[in-house]
MARTORZA-663503 format. One record per residue (C-alpha): y, z, x; residue in three letters; chain. Coordinates in Angstrom, 2 decimals. Layout:
ATOM        y        z        x   aa  ch
ATOM        Y        Z        X  ALA   A
...
***
This chain:
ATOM        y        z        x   aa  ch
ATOM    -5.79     4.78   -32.38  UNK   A
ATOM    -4.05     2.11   -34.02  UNK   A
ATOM    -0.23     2.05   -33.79  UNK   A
ATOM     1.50     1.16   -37.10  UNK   A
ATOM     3.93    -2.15   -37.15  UNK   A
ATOM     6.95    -0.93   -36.07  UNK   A
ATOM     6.03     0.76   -32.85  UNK   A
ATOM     3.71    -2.65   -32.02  UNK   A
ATOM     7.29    -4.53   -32.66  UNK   A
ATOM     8.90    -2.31   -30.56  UNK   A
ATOM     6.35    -2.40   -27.57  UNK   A
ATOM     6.35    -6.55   -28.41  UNK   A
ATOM    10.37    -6.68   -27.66  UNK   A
ATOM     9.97    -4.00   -24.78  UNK   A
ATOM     7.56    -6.46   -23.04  UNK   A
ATOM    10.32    -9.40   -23.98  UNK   A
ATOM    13.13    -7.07   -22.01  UNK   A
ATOM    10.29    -7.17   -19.52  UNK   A
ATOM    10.14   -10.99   -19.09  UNK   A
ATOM    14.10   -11.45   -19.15  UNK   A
ATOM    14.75    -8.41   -16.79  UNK   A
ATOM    12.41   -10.37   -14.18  UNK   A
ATOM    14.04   -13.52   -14.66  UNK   A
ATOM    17.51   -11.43   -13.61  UNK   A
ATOM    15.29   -10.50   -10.56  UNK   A
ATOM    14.80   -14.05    -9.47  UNK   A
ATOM    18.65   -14.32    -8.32  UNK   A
ATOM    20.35   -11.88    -6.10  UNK   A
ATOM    23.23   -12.46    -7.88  UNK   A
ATOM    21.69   -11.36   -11.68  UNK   A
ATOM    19.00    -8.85   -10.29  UNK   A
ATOM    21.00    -5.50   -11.09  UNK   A
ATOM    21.01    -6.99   -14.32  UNK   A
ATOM    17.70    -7.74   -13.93  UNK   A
ATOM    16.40    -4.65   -13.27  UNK   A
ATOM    18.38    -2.75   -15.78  UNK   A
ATOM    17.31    -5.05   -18.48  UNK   A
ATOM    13.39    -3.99   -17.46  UNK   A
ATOM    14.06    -0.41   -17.50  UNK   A
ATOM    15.75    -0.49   -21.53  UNK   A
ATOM    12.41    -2.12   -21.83  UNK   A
ATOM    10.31     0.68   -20.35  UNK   A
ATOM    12.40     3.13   -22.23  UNK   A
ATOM    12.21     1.39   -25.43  UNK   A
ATOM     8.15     1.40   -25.02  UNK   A
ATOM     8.07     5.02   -24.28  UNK   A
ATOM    10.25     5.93   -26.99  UNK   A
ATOM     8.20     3.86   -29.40  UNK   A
ATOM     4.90     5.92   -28.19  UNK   A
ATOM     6.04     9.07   -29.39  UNK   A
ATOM     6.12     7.17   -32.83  UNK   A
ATOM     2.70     6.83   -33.32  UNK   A
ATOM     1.35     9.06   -36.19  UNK   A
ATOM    -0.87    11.48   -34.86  UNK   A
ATOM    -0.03    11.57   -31.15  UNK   A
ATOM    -1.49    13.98   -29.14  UNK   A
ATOM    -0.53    16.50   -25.94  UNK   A
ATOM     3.15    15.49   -26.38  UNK   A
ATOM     4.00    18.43   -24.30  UNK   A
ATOM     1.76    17.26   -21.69  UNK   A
ATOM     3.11    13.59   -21.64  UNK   A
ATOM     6.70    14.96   -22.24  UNK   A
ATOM     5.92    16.87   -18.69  UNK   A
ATOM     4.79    14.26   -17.36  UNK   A
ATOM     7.88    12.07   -18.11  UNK   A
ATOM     9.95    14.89   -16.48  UNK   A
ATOM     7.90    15.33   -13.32  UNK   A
ATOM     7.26    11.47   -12.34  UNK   A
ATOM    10.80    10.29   -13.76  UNK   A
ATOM    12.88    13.13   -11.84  UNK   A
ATOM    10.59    13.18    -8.93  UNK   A
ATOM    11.05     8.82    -9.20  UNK   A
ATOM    15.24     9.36    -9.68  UNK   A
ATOM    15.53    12.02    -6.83  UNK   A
ATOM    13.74    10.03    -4.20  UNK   A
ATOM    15.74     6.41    -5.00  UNK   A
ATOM    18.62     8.79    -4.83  UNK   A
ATOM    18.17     9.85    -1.20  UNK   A
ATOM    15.60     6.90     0.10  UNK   A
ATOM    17.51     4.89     3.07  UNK   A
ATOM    17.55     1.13     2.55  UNK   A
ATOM    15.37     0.92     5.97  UNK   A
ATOM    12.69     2.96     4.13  UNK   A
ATOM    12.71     0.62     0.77  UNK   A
ATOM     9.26    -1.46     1.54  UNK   A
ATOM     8.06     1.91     1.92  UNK   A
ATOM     8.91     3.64    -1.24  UNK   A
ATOM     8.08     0.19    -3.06  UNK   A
ATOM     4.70     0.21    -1.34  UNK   A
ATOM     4.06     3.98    -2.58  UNK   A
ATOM     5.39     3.03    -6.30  UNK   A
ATOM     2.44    -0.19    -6.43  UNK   A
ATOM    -0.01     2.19    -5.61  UNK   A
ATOM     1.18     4.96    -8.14  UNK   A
ATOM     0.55     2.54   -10.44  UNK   A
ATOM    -2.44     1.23    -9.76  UNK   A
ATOM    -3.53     4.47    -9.25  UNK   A
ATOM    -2.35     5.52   -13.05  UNK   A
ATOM    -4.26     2.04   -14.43  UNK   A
ATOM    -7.59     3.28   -12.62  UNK   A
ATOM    -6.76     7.03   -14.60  UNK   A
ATOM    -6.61     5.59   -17.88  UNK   A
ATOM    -9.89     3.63   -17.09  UNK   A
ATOM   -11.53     7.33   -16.28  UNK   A
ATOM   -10.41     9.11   -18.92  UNK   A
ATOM   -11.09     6.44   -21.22  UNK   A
ATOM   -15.17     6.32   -19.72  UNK   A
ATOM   -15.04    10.41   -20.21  UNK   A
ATOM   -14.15    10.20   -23.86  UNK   A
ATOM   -17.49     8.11   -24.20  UNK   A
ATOM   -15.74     5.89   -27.16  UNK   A
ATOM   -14.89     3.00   -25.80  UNK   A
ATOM   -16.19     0.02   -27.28  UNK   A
ATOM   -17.30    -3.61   -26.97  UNK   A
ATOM   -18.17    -5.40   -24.01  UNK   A
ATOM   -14.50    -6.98   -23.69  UNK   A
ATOM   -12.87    -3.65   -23.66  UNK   A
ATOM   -15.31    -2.03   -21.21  UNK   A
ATOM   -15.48    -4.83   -18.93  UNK   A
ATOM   -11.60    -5.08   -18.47  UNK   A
ATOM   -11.52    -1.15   -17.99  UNK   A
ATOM   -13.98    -1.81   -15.57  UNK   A
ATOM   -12.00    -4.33   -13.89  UNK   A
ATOM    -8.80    -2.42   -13.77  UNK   A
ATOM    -9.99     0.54   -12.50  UNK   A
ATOM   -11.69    -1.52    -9.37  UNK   A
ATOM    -8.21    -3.15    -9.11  UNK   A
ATOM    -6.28     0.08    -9.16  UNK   A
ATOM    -7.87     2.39    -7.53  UNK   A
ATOM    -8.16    -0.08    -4.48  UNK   A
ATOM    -4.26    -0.98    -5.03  UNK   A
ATOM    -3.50     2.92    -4.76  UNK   A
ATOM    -5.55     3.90    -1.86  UNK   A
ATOM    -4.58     0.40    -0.56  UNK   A
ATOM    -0.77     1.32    -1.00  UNK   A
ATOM    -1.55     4.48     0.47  UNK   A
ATOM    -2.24     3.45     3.51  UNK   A
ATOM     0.61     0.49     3.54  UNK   A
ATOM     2.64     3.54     2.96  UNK   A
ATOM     1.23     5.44     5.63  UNK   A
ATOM     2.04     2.71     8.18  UNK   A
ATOM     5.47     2.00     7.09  UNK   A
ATOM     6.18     5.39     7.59  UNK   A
ATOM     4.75     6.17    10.98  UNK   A
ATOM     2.15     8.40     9.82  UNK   A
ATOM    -0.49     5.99    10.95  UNK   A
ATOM     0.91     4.49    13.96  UNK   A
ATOM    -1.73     1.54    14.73  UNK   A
ATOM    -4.18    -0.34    13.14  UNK   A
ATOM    -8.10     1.50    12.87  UNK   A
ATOM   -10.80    -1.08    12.80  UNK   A
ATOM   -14.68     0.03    12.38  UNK   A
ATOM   -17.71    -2.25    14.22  UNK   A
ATOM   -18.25    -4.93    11.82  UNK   A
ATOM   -15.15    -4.12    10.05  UNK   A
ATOM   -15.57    -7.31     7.58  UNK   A
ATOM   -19.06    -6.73     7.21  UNK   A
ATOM   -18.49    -3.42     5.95  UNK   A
ATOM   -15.76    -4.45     3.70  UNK   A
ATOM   -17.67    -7.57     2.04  UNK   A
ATOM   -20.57    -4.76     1.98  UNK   A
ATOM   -18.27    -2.22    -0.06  UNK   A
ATOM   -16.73    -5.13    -2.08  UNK   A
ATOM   -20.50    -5.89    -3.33  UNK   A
ATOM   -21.41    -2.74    -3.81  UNK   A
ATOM   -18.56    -2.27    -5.85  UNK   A
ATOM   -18.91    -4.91    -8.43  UNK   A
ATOM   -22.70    -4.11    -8.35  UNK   A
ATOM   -21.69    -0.58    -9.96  UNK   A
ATOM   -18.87    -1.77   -11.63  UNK   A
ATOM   -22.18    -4.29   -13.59  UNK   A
ATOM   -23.67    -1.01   -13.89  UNK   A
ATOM   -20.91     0.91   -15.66  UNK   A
ATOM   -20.54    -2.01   -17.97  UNK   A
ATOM   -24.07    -1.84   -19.00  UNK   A
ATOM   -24.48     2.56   -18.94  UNK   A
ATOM   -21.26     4.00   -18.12  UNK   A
ATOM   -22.15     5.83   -22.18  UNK   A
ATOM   -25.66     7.29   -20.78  UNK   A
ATOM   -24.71     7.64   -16.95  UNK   A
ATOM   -21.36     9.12   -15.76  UNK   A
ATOM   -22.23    10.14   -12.69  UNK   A
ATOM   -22.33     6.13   -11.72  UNK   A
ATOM   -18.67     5.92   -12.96  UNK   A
ATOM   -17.83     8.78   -10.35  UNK   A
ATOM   -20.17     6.64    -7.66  UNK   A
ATOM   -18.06     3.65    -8.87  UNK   A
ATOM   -14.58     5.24    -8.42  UNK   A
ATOM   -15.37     6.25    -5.31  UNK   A
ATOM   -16.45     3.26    -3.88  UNK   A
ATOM   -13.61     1.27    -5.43  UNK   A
ATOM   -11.43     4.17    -3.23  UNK   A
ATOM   -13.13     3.83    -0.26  UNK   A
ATOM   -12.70     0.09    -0.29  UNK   A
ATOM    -9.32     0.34    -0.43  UNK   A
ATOM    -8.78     2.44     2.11  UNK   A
ATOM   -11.51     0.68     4.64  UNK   A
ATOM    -9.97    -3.19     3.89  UNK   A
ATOM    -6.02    -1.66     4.58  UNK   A
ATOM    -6.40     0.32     7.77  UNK   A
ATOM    -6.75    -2.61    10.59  UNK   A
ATOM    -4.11    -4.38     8.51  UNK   A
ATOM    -0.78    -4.50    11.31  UNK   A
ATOM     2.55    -4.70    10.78  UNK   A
ATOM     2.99    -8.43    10.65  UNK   A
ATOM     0.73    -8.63     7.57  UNK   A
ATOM     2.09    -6.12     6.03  UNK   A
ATOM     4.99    -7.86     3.78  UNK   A
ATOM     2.12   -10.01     2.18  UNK   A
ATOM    -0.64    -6.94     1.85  UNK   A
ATOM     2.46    -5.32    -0.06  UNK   A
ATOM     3.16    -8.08    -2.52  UNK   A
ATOM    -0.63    -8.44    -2.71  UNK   A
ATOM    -1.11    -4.75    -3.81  UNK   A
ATOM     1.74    -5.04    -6.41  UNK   A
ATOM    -0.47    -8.11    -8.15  UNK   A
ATOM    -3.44    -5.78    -8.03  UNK   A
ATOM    -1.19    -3.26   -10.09  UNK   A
ATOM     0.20    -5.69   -12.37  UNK   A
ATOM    -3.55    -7.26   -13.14  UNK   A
ATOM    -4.82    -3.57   -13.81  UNK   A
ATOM    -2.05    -2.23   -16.13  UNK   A
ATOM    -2.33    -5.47   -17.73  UNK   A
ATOM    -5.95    -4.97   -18.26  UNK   A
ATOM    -5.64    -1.24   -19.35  UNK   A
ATOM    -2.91    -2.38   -21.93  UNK   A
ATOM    -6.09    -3.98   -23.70  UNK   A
ATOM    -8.03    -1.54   -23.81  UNK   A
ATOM    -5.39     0.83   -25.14  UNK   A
ATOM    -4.08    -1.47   -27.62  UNK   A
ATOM    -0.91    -1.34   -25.99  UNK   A
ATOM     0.62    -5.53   -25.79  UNK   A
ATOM     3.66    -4.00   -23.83  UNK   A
ATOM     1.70    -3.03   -21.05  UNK   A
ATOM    -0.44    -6.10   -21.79  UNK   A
ATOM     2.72    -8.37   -21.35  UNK   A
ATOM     4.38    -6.22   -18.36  UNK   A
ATOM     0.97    -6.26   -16.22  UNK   A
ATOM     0.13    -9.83   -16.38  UNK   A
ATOM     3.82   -10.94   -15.95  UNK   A
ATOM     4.10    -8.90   -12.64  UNK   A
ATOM     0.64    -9.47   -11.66  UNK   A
ATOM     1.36   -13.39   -11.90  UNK   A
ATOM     4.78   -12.72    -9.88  UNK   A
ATOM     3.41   -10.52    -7.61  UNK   A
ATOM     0.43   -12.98    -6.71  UNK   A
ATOM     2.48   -16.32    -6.46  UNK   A
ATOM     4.43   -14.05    -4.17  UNK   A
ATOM     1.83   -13.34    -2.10  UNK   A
ATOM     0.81   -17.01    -1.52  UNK   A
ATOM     4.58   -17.78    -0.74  UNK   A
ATOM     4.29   -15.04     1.66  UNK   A
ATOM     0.68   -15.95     3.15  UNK   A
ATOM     2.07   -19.65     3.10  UNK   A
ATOM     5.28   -18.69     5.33  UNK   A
ATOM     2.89   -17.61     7.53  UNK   A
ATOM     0.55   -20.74     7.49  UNK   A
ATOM    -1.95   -17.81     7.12  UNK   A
ATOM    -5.07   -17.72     4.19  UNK   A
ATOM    -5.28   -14.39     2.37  UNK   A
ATOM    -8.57   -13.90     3.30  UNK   A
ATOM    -7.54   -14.57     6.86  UNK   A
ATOM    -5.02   -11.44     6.03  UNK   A
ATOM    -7.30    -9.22     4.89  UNK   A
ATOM   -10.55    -9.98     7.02  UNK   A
ATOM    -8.90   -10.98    10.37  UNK   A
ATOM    -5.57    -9.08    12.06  UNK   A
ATOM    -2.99   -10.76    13.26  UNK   A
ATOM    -3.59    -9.73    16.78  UNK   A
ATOM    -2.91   -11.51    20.07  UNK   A
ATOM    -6.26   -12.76    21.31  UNK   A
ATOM    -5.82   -14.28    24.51  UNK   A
ATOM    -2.79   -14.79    27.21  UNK   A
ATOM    -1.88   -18.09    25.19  UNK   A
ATOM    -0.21   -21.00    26.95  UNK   A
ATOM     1.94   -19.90    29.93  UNK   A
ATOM     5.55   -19.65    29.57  UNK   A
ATOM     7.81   -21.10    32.20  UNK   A
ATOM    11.62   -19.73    32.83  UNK   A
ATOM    12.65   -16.44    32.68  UNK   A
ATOM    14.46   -13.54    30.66  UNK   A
ATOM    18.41   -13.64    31.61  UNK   A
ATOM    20.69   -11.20    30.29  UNK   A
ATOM    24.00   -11.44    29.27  UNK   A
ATOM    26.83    -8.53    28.52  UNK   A
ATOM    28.39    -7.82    24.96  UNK   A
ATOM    31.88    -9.15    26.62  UNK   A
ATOM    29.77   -12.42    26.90  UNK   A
ATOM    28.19   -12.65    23.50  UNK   A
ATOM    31.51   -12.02    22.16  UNK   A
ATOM    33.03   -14.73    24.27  UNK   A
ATOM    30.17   -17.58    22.83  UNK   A
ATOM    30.83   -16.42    19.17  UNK   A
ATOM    34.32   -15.94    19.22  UNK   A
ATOM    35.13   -19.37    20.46  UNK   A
ATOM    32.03   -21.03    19.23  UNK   A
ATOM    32.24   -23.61    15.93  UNK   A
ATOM    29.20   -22.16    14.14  UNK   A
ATOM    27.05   -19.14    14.31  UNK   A
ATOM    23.67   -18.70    12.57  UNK   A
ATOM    22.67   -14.89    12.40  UNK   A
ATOM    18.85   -14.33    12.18  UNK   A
ATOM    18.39   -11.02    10.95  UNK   A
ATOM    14.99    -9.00    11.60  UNK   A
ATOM    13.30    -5.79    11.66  UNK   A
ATOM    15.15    -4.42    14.43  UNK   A
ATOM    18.58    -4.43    12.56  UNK   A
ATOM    16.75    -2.52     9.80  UNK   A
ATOM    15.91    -0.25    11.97  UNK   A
ATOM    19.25     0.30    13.82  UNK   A
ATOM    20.77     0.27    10.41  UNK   A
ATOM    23.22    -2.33    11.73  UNK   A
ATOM    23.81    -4.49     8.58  UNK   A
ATOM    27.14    -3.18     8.15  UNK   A
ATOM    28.20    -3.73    12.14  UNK   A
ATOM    26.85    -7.03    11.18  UNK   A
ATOM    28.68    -8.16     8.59  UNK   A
ATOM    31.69    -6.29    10.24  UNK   A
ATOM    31.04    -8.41    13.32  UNK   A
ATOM    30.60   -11.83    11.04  UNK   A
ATOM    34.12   -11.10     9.29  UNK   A
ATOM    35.68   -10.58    12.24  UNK   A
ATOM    34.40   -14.07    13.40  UNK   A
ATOM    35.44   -15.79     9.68  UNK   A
ATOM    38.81   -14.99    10.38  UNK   A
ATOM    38.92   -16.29    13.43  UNK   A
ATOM    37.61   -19.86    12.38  UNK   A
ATOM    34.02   -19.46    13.19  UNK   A
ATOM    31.41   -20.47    10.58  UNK   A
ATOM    28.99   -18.54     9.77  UNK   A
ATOM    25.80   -18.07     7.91  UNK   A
ATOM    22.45   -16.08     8.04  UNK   A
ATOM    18.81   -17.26     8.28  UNK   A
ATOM    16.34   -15.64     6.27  UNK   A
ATOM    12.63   -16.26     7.34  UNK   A
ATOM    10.37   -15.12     4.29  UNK   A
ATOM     8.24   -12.36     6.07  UNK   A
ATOM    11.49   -10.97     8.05  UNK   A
ATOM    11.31    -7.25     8.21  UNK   A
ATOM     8.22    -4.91     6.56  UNK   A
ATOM     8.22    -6.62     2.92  UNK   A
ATOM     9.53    -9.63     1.14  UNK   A
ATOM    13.30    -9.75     0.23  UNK   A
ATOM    13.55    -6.83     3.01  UNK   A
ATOM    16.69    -8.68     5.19  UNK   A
ATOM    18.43    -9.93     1.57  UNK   A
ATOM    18.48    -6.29     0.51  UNK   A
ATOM    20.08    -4.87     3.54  UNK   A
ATOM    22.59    -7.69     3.90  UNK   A
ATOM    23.95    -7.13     0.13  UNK   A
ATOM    23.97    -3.83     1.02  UNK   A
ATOM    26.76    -4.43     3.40  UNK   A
ATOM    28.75    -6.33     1.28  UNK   A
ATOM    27.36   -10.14     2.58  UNK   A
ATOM    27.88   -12.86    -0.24  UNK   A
ATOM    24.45   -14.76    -0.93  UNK   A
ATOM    26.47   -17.62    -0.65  UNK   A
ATOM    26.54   -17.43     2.81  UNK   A
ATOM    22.33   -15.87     3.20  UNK   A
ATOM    20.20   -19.44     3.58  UNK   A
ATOM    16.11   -19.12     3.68  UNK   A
ATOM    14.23   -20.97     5.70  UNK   A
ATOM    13.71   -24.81     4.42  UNK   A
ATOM    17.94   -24.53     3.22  UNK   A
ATOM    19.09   -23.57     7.29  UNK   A
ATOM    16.32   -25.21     9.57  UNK   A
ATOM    18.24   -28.23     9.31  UNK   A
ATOM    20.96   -26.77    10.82  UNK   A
ATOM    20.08   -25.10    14.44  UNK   A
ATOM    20.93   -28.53    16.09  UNK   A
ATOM    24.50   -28.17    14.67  UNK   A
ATOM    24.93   -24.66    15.57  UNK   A
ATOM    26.34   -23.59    18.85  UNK   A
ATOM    25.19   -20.14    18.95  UNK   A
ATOM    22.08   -18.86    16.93  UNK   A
ATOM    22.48   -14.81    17.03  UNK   A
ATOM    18.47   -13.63    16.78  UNK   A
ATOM    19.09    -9.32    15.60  UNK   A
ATOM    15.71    -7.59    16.30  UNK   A
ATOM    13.39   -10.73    15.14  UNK   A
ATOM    10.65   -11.98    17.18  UNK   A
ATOM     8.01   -13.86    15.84  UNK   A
ATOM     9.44   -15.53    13.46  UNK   A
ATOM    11.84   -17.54    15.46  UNK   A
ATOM     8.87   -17.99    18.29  UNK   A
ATOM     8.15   -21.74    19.53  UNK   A
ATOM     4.86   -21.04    20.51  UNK   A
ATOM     3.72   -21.13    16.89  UNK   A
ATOM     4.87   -24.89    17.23  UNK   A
ATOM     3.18   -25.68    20.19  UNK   A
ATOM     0.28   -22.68    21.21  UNK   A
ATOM    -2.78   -23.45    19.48  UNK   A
ATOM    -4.48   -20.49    21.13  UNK   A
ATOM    -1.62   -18.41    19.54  UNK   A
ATOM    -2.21   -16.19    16.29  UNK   A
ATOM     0.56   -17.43    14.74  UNK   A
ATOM     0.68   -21.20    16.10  UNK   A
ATOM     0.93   -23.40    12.80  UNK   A
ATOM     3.39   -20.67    10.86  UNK   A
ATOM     6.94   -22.05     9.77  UNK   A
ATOM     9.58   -20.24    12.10  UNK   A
ATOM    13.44   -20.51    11.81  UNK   A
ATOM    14.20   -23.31    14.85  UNK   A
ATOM    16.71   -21.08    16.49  UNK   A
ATOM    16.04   -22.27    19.97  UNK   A
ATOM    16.74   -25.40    18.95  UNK   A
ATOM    20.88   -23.85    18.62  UNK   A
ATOM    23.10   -25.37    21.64  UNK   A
ATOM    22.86   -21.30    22.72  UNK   A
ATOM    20.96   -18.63    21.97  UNK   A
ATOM    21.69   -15.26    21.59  UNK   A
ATOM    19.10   -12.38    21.22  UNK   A
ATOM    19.49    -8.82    20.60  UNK   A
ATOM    16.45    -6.48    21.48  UNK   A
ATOM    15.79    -3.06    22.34  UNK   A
ATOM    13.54    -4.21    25.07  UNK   A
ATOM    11.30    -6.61    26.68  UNK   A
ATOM     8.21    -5.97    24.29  UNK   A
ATOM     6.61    -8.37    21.98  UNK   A
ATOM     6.56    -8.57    18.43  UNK   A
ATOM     3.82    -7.31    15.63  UNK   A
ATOM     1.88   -10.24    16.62  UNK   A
ATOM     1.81    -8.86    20.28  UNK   A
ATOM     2.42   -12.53    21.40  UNK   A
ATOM     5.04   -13.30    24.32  UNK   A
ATOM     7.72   -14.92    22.52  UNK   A
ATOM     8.64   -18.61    24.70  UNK   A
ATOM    12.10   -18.61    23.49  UNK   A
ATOM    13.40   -15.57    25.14  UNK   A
ATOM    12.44   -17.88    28.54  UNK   A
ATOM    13.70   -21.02    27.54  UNK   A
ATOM    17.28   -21.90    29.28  UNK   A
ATOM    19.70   -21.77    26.38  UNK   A
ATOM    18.51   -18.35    25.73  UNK   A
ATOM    19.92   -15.01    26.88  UNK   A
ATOM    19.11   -11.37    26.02  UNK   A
ATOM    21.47    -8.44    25.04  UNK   A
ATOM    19.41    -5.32    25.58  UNK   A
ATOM    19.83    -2.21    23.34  UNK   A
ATOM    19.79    -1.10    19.49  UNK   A
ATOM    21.37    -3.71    17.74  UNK   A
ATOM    24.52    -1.02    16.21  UNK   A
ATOM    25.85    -0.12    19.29  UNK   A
ATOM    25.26    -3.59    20.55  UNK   A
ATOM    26.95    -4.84    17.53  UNK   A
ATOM    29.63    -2.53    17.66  UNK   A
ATOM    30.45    -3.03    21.39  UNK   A
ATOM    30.94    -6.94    20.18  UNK   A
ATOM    33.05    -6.22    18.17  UNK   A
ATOM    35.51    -4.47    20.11  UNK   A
ATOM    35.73    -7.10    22.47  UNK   A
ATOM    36.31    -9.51    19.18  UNK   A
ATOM    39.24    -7.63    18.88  UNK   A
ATOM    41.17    -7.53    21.65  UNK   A
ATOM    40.50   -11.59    22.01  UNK   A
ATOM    42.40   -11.83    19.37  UNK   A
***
């Protein structure tokens, strides 16, 4: 079905509100604007739809609206910011999951036409349907419903097996999908199954770029879909995220000096014991860490996953203004893959009220460490671990980490003496300028800053 001119124009400025609302997304300081720009967009295109002549099961896509846009609104309502890669995780495969419908029901009508059309359908519904059971699982794992990584015997053989099987009926589809539908079930299956199979040894530590990697899988299917629907809003919208989402991914895969194929076909797993570290572990108490800050010139905060988990941004910042008005500079260090997806620390410090003036990534605060007299590490690990400067045997030796032993003291706050996702022994907790406040990084923070206080 053809839509007449004025709902193309309005799907055609939709898409524009698209491109401008992700442009607000590339500052901290203009994404709410950002994102509310993108959602007049979306409502303009699904306002337009209802225009075209003819339309039909309004009352089913009217229900629809309802059910995924209140079920959507209710769960952003309640969702903590700890649980956000989560929820974002779920939402890429709900798309992709959606692009791979549209590709089914469009191979049940039996109308589609031309080999462009049916190939892209083709290739969206491979691409979705592996982004949603993909997500799935990423979702599963964020969540602690699958608590470790499942690997099969000749896990990458399997998946490069699946993969090819896979494209072999996806060829097939192209070429009979009309005369044989019982290959386009075979095919959605496998496309499933592949998803799920390459996703489950994935661990933690991969899991910020096998997010952003799923959300360019959903932008390249929708985009594709939007062709074969005639539909240049979804067109515009899919490619536009699907190119954000994948030069995302290769930031992310980059921060970690890591190949995406080395993501997907090999876990980042400690394989050996690694160069042995020298020194040991040597606590401190909260009266002591509030000593160092409080009378210290600079302090560099390195957020990670731990303070997500604690919920301790707002101790945090608490803590950091306590420290502003007492002289002490201070700033925060933001390693790209902090936390369970990209963005995740940046999120949780705005939440507490932190100005991005004062949140530096990695290549702006490096620089710094030598300058700084004490470098406050908050539930990180492997991304502030030497050993991926000097450990060759090390799974992460070669990534970029924030040089926070490289601070005139070093302060780290951990729940205990375990490793990170990696599972590698992290040198710096060792190293002399280095001591440990054990415990969850709230009460730790708030135990700080009552000593803060009554120093005056």
């Amino acid at each position: 079905m053809t839509a007449p001119f004025y709902v193309q124009g309005a799907w055609f400025v939709g898409a524009a509100l698209f491109i401008f609302g992700l442009k607000g997304m590339s500052s901290p300081a203009s994404a709410r604007r950002g994102i509310v720009i993108a959602g007049y967009g979306m409502l303009l295109a699904i306002a337009a739809t209802f225009l075209i002549p003819g339309l039909q099961n309004i009352g089913l896509i009217a229900l629809a609206l309802v059910i995924g846009g209140g079920g959507a609104w209710i769960s952003a309502q309640k969702v903590k910011m700890t649980d956000m890669p989560q929820m974002v995780a779920i939402y890429n495969g709900m798309g992709g999951g959606a692009a791979a419908a549209i590709a089914a029901v469009e191979f049940a009508k039996g109308d589609m036409h031309g080999l462009v059309a049916t190939t892209l359908a083709t290739l969206g519904a491979l691409i979705g349907a592996v982004s949603f059971t993909g997500s799935c699982v990423a979702w599963a794992k964020l969540q602690g419903v699958l608590k470790k990584a499942y690997r099969l015997p000749a896990q990458n053989a399997v998946n490069v097996l699946l993969a090819l099987i896979s494209v072999g009926l996806g060829l097939a589809v192209i070429a009979l999908a009309p005369q044989q539908p019982e290959l386009v079930i075979a095919f959605f299956i496998v496309a499933l199954v592949l998803g799920l199979i390459v996703t489950l040894p994935i661990g933690g530590a991969d899991m910020p770029v096998v997010i952003s990697l799923f959300n360019a899988f959903t932008g390249l299917a929708v985009g594709f879909e939007g062709y074969v629907l005639g539909n240049p809003a979804l067109i515009i919208a899919g490619i536009v995220v699907g190119a954000a989402g994948t030069l995302l991914t290769q930031l992310m895969a980059k921060a970690m000096n890591r190949p995406i194929s080395n993501i997907l076909f090999t876990p980042l797993v400690a394989s050996g014991p690694g160069e042995a570290i020298e020194g040991t572990m040597k606590e401190l108490s909260a009266l002591d860490a509030a000593a160092m800050m409080r009378y210290a010139g600079k302090v560099v905060i390195v957020p990670g996953y731990g303070m997500a988990v604690a919920h301790a941004q707002h101790k945090v910042w608490e803590m950091t203004s306590i420290l502003e008005e007492a002289g002490v500079e201070v700033k925060f260090a933001i390693h790209p893959v902090a936390g369970r997806m990209p963005g995740h620390m940046n999120v949780l410090l705005a939440e507490a009220g932190v100005p991005y003036d004062k949140i530096f990534d990695l290549e702006e605060i490096n620089g710094e460490f030598g300058q700084t007299d004490v470098a406050l590490v908050i539930g990180a690990n492997d991304v502030v671990n030497p050993s991926a400067r000097t450990d060759k045997a090390s799974p992460i030796y070669g990534m970029p980490i924030l040089d926070a032993d490289k601070a005139q003291n070093v302060i780290v706050i951990k729940r205990g003496k375990g490793t990170g996702y990696s599972g590698v022994e992290n040198a710096l907790f060792y190293t002399d300028n280095c001591r440990m406040l054990y415990g969850d990084a709230q009460p730790m923070a708030g135990e700080i800053i009552q000593h803060l206080k009554s120093m005056g």
